[in-house]
N, C-alpha and C positions, 0 to 999 in steps of 0.2 A: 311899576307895572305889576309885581308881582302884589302889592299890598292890595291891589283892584282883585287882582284875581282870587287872592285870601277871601277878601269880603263878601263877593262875587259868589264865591261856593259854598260860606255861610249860608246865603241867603237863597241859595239853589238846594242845598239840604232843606231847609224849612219848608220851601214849597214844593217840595215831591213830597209830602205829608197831606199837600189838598190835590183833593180829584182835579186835573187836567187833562187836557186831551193828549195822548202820546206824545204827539209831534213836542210840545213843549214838554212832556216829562221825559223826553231822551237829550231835549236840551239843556235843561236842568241837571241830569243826570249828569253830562258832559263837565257843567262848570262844577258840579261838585267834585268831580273824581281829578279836573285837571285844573290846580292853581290858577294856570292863565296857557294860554292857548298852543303854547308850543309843547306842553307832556299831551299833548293828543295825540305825536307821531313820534315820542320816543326823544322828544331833542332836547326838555327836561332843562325850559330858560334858557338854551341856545338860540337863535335866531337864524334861520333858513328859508329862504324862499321857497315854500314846497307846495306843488299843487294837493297834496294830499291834506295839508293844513287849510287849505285857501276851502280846496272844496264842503270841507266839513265847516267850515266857520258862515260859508255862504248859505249855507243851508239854513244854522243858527238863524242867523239874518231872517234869511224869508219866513222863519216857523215865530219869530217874536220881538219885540222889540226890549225886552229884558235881555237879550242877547247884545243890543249895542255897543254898551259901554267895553262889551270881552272884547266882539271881532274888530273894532277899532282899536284898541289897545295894541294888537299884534298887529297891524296895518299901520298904527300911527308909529311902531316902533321903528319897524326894518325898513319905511322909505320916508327918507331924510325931507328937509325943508326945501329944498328944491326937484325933489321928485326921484331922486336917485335910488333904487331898489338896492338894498343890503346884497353885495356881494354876486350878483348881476353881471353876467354878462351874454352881449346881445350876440357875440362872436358865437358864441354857445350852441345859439339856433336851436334848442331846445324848446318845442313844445308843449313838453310838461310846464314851461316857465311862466307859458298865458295866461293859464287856466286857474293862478289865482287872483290873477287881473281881475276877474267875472264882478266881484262883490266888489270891489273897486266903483263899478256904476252906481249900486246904491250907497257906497260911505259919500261917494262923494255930492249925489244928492241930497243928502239928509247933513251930512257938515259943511258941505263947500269947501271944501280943504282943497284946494288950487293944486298939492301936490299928489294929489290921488288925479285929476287928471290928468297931468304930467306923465305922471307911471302909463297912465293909460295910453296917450300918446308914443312913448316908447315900446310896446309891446305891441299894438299895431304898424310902428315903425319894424320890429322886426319878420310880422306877418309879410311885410311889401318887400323885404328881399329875400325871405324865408329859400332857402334850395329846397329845387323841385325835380321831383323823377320827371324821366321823358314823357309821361303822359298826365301830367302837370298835380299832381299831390305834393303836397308839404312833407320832408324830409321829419321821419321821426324828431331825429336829431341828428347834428353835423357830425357825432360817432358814429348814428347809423345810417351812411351813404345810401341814399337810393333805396331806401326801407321805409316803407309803411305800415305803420302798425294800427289795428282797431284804436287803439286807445288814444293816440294820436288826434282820431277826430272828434273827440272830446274834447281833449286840450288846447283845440285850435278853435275849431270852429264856431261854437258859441259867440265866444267874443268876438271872433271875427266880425259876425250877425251882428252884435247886440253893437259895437262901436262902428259897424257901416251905418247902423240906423240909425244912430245918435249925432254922429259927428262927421260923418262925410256929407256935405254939403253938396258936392257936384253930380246933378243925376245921373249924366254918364258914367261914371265914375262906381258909386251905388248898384247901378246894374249892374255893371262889369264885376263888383264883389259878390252881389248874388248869386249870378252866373257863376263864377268859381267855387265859391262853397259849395251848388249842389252837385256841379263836374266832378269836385272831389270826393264828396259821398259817394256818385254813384260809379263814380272809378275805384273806389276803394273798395264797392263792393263786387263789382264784374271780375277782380283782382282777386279777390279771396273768395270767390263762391266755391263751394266744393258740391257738385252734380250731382253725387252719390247721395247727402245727405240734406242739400238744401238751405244747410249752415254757411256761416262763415269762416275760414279759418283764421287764427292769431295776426296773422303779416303777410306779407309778399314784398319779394326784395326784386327790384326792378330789373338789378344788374343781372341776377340768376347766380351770384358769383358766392353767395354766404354758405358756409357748409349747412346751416340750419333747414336750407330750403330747398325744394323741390326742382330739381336743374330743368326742366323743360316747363312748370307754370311758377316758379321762383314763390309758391307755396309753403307757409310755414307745414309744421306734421298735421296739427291737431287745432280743433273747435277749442276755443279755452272760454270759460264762462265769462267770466270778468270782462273780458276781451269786447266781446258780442256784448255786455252790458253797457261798458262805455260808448260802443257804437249807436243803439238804442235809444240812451238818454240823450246825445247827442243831437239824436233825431227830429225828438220831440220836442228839445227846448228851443234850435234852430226854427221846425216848423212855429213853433208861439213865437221867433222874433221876427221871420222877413213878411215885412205886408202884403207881398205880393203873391195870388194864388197863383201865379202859373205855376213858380217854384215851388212851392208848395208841392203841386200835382204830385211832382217827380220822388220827393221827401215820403209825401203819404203812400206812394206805392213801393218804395221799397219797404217799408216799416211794414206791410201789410205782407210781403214778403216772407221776412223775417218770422214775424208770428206766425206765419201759416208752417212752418216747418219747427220751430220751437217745441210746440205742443208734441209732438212724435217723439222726443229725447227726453220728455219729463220724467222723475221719477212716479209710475204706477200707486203705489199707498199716497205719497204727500201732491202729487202735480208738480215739486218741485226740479228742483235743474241741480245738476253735478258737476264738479270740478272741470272734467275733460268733457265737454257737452257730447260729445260723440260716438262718448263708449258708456254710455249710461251703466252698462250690465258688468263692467270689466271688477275684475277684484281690486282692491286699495281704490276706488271713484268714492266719492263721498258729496252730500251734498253741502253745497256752499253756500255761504250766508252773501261776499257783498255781489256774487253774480244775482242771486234772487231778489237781493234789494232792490238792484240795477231795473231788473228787469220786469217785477213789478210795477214801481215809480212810473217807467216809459209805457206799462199799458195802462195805466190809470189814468195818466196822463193824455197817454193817446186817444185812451176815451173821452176824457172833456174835451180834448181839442174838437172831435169830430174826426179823428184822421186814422182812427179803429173801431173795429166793434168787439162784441163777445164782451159785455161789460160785467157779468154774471162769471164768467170763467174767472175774469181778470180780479173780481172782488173773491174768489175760491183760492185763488192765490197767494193774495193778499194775506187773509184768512191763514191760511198755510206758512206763510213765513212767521208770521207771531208765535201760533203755535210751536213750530219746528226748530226756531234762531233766538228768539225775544223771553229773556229772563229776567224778571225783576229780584235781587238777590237781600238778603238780609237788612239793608241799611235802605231800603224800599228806591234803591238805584237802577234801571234800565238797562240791562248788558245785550248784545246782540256777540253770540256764539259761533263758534266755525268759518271764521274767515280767514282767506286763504293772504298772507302777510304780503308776498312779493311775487309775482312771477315776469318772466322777460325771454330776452333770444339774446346770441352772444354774448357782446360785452365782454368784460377779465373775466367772466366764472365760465364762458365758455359753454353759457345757456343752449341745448341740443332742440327744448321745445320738443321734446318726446313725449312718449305719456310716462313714464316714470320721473320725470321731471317734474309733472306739472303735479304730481298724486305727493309729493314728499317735501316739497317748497311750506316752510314755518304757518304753522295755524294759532293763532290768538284770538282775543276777545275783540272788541270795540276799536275795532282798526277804522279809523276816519273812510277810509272807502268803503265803508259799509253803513255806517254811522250817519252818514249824509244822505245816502239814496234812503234807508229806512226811515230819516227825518222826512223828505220829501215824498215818500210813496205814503206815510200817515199825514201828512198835509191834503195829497191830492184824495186820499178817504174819506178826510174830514169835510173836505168839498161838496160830496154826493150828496 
């Protein structure tokens, strides 16, 4: 595997030397800088199931097909010949865990690898008994009881979409996932709207019972960018998977939502968005590179779907993230700057989800959750 990925970035050096279009010179960038697919999140030839891998790699995928030979290599490694994912487990109930299932749909189209459906199969086997709050959302994860997190519907729902349309054959059945996916958007979002500013906030814990949250709307503190980004993308990759417009309807108005109150929290000089969406003007706010990725992608996107407008804003934005995040350095590599490494609620660090929490959390370079949406927002550009 590794000797692929040696070659791999040889020949990903050589072609970031010819004029390409971004989308492939951040992919190229990627295989130069990372042997093979696991130094993209620090694991440095370890093997872990991580949606942060998963996302960055699918992206690879969609932006070229110079990318195949990488993101299969980390896919054909960590799930065995019978479909069994590398140290997996379903007890887990971890969300994060779907969400590198995604490119799953296409290795397994383009190879036929029997065991990449397999995997697929299990990971919507844990969709179907996923725990659910009393107002039917998928449990972050089975550590965080009765907690919904933005980010969450990212890592669920996609696939959810994309293997009901694939592979559920019974139309009852079909509907009834429909119907779920958008109940839980638009319960995730009734759940975290904050009135005052129109945003959403990080999570809502159903129980009311977490110190992080808000004892009478079980509200995280704070708008966290990232957060609202994954919600967004979610949005719009959901709205291009379910064929059916009614649901749709419901996708498109909240997204339209969303952007309508966005625009109020941007930063003045760049149009840009900041760490803690909420206190744009506070001291230590900074702006963040994978919220703006995020959030660009899904109105670029929004806009070819039909399911936004302001396509002119959306391309100023656009515009603005290169300028502001996108570095091509010395060795003519691709870097996207200021992104924000980790953030969360409890857990062992005993995450508060305050605004100094969210202002002091590790900032690095080419962190895969930004890496990806910025592959995918120069894809949906390259489109226009």
């Amino acid at each position: 595997m590794r000797k692929l990925g040696i070659i791999l970035a040889a020949f990903a050096l050589t072609a970031c030397t010819v004029k390409a279009p971004l989308s492939l010179q951040v992919v190229q960038s990627e295989m130069a800088r990372n042997p093979e697919a696991s130094y993209m999140d620090g694991q440095e030839g370890k093997l872990k199931w991580n949606y942060t891998t998963g996302l960055e790699l699918k992206a690879m995928l969609d932006a070229s097909p110079e990318a195949l030979s990488y993101v299969d290599a980390w896919y054909d490694a960590i799930i065995d010949s019978t479909g069994t994912i590398y140290k997996y487990k379903k007890s887990n109930y971890s969300t994060d865990h779907v969400c590198p299932g995604r490119t799953l749909f296409q290795l397994y189209d383009i190879t036929g690898k029997e065991k990449y459906r397999a995997a697929m199969d299990t990971l919507y086997s844990q969709l179907q008994s996923q725990p659910r709050t009393p107002e039917g959302n998928f449990w972050h994860k089975a550590v965080y009881p009765n907690q919904v997190w933005l980010d969450g519907l990212y890592m669920a729902q996609p696939f959810y979409a994309e293997y009901t349309r694939r592979y559920v054959a019974d139309s009852l059945q079909r509907e009834k996932n429909y119907g779920d996916i958008v109940l839980q958007f638009s319960t995730a979002y009734n759940k975290t709207f904050d009135p005052a500013t129109g945003l959403l906030r990080h999570a809502y814990d159903a129980s009311r019972e977490m110190f992080w949250c808000n004892p009478e709307t079980g509200q995280s503190a704070h708008a966290w960018g990232r957060a609202l980004g994954w919600y967004v993308m979610a949005l719009v990759d959901v709205i291009e998977i379910i064929p059916e417009d009614a649901y749709k309807v419901q996708l498109k108005g909240i997204l339209n939502n969303v952007y309508k109150a966005l625009p109020l929290y941007a930063d003045k000089e760049t149009g840009l968005w900041y760490q803690v969406l909420d206190c744009p003007s506070r001291e230590g706010n900074y702006l963040e590179a994978t919220c703006n990725a995020m959030f660009v992608y899904a109105w670029l996107k929004g806009c070819r779907l039909g399911a936004i407008g302001r396509r002119e804003e959306a391309l100023k934005a656009y515009d603005s993230l290169l300028s502001t995040f996108v570095r091509v350095d010395e060795d003519g590599l691709v870097n996207l700057d200021s992104c924000c490494e980790v953030a969360g609620l409890g857990g062992k660090q005993n995450r508060k989800g305050d605004y100094d929490y969210y202002i002091n959390e590790p900032v690095r370079s080419n962190d895969p959750k930004g890496m990806g949406p910025l592959i995918w927002a120069a894809l949906e550009r390259e489109k226009l």
